[in-house]
C-alpha positions as CSV (number, residue, x, y, z in Angstrom):
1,X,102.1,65.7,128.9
2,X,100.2,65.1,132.0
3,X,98.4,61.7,132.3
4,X,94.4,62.9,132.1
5,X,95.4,66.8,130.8
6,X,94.2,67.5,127.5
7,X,97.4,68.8,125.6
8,X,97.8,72.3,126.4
9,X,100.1,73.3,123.2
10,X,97.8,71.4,121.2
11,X,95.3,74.1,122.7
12,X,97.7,76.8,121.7
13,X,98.3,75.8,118.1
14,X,94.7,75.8,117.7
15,X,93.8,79.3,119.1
16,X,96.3,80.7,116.4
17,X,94.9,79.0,113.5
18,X,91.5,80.4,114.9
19,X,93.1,84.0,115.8
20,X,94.7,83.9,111.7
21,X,91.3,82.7,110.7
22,X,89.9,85.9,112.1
23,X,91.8,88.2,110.1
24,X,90.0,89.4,106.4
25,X,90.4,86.8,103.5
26,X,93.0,88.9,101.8
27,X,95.3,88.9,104.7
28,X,95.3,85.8,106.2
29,X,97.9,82.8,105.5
30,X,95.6,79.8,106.7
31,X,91.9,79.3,107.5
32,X,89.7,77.1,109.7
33,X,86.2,77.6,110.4
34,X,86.2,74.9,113.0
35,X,89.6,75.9,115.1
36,X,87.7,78.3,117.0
37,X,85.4,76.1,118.8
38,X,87.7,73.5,119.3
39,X,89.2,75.0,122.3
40,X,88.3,76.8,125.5
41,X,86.2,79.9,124.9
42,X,88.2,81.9,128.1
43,X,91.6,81.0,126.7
44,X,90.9,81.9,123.6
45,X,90.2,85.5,124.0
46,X,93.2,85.3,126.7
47,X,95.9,84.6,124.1
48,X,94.0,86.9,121.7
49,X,94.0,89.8,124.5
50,X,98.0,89.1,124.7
51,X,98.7,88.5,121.2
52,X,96.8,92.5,120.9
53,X,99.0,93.7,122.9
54,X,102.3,91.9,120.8
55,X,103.1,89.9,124.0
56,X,103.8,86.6,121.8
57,X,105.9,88.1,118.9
58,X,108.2,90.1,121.6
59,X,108.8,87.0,123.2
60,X,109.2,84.8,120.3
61,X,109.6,86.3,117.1
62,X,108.2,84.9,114.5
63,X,106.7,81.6,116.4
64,X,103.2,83.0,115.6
65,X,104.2,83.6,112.0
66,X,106.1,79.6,111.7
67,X,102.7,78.6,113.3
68,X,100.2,80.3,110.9
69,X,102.1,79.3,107.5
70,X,103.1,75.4,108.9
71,X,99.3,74.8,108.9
72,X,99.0,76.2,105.1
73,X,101.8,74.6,104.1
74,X,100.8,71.1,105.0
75,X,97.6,71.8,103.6
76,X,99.1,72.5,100.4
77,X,100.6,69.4,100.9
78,X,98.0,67.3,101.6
79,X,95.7,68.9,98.8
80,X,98.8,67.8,96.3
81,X,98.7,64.1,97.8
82,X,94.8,64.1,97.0
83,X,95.1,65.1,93.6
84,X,97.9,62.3,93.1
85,X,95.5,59.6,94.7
86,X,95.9,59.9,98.3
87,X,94.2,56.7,99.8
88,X,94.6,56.8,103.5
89,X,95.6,59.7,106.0
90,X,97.3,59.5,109.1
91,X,97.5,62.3,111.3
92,X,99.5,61.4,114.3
93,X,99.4,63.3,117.4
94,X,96.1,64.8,115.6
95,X,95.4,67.6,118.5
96,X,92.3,69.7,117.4
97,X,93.8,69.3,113.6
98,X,90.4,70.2,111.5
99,X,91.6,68.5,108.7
100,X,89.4,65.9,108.5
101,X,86.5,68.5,108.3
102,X,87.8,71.0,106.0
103,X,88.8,68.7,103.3
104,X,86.0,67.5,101.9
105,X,87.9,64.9,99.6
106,X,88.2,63.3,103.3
107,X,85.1,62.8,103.9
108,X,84.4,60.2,100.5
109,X,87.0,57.5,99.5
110,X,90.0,58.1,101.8
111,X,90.8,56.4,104.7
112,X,91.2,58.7,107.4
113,X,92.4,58.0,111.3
114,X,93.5,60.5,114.2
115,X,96.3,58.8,116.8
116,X,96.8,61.1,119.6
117,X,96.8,60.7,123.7
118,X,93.3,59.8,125.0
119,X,93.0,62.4,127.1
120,X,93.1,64.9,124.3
121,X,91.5,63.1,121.8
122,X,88.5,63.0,124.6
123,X,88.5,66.6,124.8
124,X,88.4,66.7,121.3
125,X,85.5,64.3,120.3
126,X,83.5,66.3,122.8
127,X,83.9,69.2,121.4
128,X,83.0,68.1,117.8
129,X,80.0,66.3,119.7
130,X,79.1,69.8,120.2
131,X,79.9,71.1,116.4
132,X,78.8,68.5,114.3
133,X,76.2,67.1,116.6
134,X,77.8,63.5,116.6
135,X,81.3,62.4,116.2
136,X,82.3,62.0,112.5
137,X,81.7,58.7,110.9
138,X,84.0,59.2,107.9
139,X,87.6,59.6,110.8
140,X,88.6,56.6,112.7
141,X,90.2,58.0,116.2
142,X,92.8,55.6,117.7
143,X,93.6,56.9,121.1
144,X,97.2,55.5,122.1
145,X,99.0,55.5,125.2
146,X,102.3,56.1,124.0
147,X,104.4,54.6,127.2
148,X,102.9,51.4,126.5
149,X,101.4,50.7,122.9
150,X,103.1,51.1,119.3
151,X,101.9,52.3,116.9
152,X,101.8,49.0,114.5
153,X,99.5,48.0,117.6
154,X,97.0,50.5,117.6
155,X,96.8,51.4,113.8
156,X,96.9,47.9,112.6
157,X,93.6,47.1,115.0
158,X,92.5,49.7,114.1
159,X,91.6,49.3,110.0
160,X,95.0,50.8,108.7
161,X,95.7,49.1,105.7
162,X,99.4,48.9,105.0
163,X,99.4,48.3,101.5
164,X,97.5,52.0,100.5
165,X,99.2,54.9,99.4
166,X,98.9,56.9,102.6
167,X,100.2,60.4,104.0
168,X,101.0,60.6,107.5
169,X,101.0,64.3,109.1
170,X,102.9,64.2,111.8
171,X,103.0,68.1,113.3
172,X,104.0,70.4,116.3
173,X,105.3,66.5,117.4
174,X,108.7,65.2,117.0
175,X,110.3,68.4,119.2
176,X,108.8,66.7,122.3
177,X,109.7,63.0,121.5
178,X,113.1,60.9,122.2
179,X,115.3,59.7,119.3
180,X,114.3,56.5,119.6
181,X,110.7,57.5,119.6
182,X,111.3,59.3,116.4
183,X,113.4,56.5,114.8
184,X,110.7,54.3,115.5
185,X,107.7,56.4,114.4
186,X,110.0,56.5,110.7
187,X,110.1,52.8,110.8
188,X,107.0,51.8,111.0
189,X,106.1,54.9,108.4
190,X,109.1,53.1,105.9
191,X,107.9,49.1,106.5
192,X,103.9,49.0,106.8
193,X,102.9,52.2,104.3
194,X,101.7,51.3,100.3
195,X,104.1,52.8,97.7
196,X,104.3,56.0,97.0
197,X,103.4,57.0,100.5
198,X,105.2,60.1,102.4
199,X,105.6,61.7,105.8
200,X,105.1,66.0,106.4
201,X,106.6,67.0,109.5
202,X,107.5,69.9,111.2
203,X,111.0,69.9,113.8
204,X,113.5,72.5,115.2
205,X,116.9,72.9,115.1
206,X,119.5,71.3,117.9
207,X,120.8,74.6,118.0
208,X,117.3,75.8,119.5
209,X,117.9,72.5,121.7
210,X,120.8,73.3,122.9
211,X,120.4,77.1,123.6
212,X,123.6,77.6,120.8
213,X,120.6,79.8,119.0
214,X,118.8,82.2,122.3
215,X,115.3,82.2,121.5
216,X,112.6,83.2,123.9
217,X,109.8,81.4,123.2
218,X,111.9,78.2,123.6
219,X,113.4,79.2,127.0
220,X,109.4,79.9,127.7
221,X,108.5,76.3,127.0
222,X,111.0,75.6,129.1
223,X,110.1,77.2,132.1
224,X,106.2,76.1,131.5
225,X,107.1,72.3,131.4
226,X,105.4,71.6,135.0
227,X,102.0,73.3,133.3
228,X,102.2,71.8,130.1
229,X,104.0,68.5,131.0
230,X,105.7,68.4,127.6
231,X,109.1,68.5,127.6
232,X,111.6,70.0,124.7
233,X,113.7,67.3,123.6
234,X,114.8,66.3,119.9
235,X,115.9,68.3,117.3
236,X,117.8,67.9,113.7
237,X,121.1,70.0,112.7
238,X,120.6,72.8,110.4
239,X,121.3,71.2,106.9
240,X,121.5,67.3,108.0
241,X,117.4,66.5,107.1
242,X,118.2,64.8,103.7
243,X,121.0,62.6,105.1
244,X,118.9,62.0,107.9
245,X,115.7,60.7,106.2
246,X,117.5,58.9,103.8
247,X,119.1,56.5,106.1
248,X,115.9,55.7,107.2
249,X,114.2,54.7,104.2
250,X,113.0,57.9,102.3
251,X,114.0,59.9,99.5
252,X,112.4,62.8,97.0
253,X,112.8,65.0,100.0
254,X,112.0,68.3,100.3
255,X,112.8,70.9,103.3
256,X,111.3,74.2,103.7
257,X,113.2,76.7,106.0
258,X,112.1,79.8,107.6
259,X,113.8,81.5,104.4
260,X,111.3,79.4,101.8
261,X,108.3,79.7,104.1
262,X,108.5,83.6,104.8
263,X,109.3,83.9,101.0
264,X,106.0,81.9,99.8
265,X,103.5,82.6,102.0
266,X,104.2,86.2,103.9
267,X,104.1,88.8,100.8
268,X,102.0,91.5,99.7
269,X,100.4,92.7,103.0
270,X,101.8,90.3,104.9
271,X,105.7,91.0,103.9
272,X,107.1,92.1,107.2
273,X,105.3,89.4,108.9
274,X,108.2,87.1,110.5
275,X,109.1,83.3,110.9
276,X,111.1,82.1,113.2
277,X,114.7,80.5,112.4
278,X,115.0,77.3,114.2
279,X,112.0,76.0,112.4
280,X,111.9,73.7,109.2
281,X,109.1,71.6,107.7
282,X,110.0,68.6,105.8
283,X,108.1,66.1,103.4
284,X,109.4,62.8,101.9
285,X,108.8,59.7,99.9
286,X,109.2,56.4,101.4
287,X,111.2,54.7,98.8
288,X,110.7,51.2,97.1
289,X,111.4,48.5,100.0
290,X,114.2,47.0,97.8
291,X,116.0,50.1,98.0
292,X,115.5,51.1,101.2
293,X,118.7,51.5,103.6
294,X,119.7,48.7,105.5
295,X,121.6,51.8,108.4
296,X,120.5,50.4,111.8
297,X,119.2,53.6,112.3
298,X,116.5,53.0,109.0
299,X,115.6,49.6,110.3
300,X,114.1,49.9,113.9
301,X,111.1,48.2,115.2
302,X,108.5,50.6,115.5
303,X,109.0,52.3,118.8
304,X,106.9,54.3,120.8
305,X,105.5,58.0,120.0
């Protein structure tokens, strides 16, 4: 992304929580009260005027759909973690995630920080400067500049405790990272996170990557990179996520495909709503250090997001 640009896709994946929000109770797959004036009142009702129209499902079928039931699904998720004793929270690349503000469990007892670019997470404190009236107490907001801090840098002074059982959401990110950045990321999540901890994240296919799998809204992305500054670079085979996350320190891993997440969250009313193929959503557990892998690919330092 663009050096002092607020993240435009983070924009994006905001306006369609907000345009899902908008649709009645009995309809909608996720909900948050806050997405809405998190982002730019003119672009909102610009997507909304093109998503009316059926602009963004013609060119990427589905996307919308992936979008809408990723941000439930991770909720689920995270309300699961809570009720097992969830201590801290990390939400990296935190965008205008609401999170923090929906869940009240948040807001009493858990530790809860937001690492993302500064330039977003400026935009962002501003705008819950306007909400709230004052930037929430209860979040600790690490801005990081990812081509020259890590991540044990930043969280470490910043109050993450490495010893608590933490969850670390880590969404609409790893497509745009390198390997290595990834790797790294995994590392640190593996060597400085309390037992019982766990990762959710969301990532696309190589086949999406490497245009094997034709999919508009990929080849759009493309095309937009001078705008958005955020490049489309890393992606996991189709069935290779377990082997993958095990070699770097995790196990009790589960992976939902666009099969699972269509099947559990679009039925009823919602049945011939779509999600993409290409798109997966994984969680795991890191496992006990003494049994951890000792694959080079496990055991980087923590690298850069």
């Amino acid at each position: 992304m663009h050096k002092n640009q607020a993240s435009l896709t983070a924009m994006g994946i905001a306006i369609v929580r907000a345009l899902e929000s908008e649709k009645p109770e009995g309809q909608r797959v996720c909900y948050d009260p806050y997405a809405r004036r998190l982002v730019s009142g003119a672009l909102f009702h610009l997507v909304r005027f093109f998503d009316r129209l059926g602009y963004g499902e013609w060119r990427g079928p589905g996307v919308m759909g992936f979008l809408a039931v990723r941000e439930r699904h991770i909720d689920e998720h995270l309300s699961a973690c809570l009720a097992e004793g969830l201590r801290q929270l990390v939400i990296l690349g935190a965008g205008f995630d609401a999170r923090a503000y929906r869940f009240e469990k948040l807001k009493a007892g858990v530790k809860v920080f937001e690492v993302d670019h500064p330039a977003t997470q400026q935009a962002k404190l501003e705008k819950l400067r306007q909400i709230f009236g004052r930037v929430p107490e209860h979040v600790v907001y690490v801005p990081m500049d990812f081509d020259t801090q890590t991540l044990a840098e930043r969280l470490s002074e910043s109050g993450y405790d490495q010893g608590l059982k933490t969850l670390f959401i880590w969404q609409g990110v790893t497509q745009y990272l390198t390997p290595e950045a990834v790797d790294g990321t995994l590392a640190f999540v593996a060597r400085h996170s309390g037992p019982g901890s766990s990762i959710i994240f969301d990532y696309m296919y190589t086949s999406l990557l490497d245009g094997a799998v034709k999919h508009g809204e990929v080849s759009k992305m493309r095309q937009d990179r001078w705008i958005s500054g955020e490049a489309l670079s890393f992606g996991i085979p189709e069935g290779a996520i377990e082997s993958f996350l095990e070699q770097r320190g995790f196990h009790r891993i589960r992976n939902a495909n666009h099969f699972f997440l269509h099947n559990a969250y679009f039925t009823g009313p919602n049945e011939k709503r779509k999600v993409a193929d290409g798109y997966a959503i994984v969680s795991a557990v890191v496992k006990p250090r003494d049994a951890q892998a000792t694959d080079p690919r496990g055991t980087l330092s923590p690298g850069r997001k």
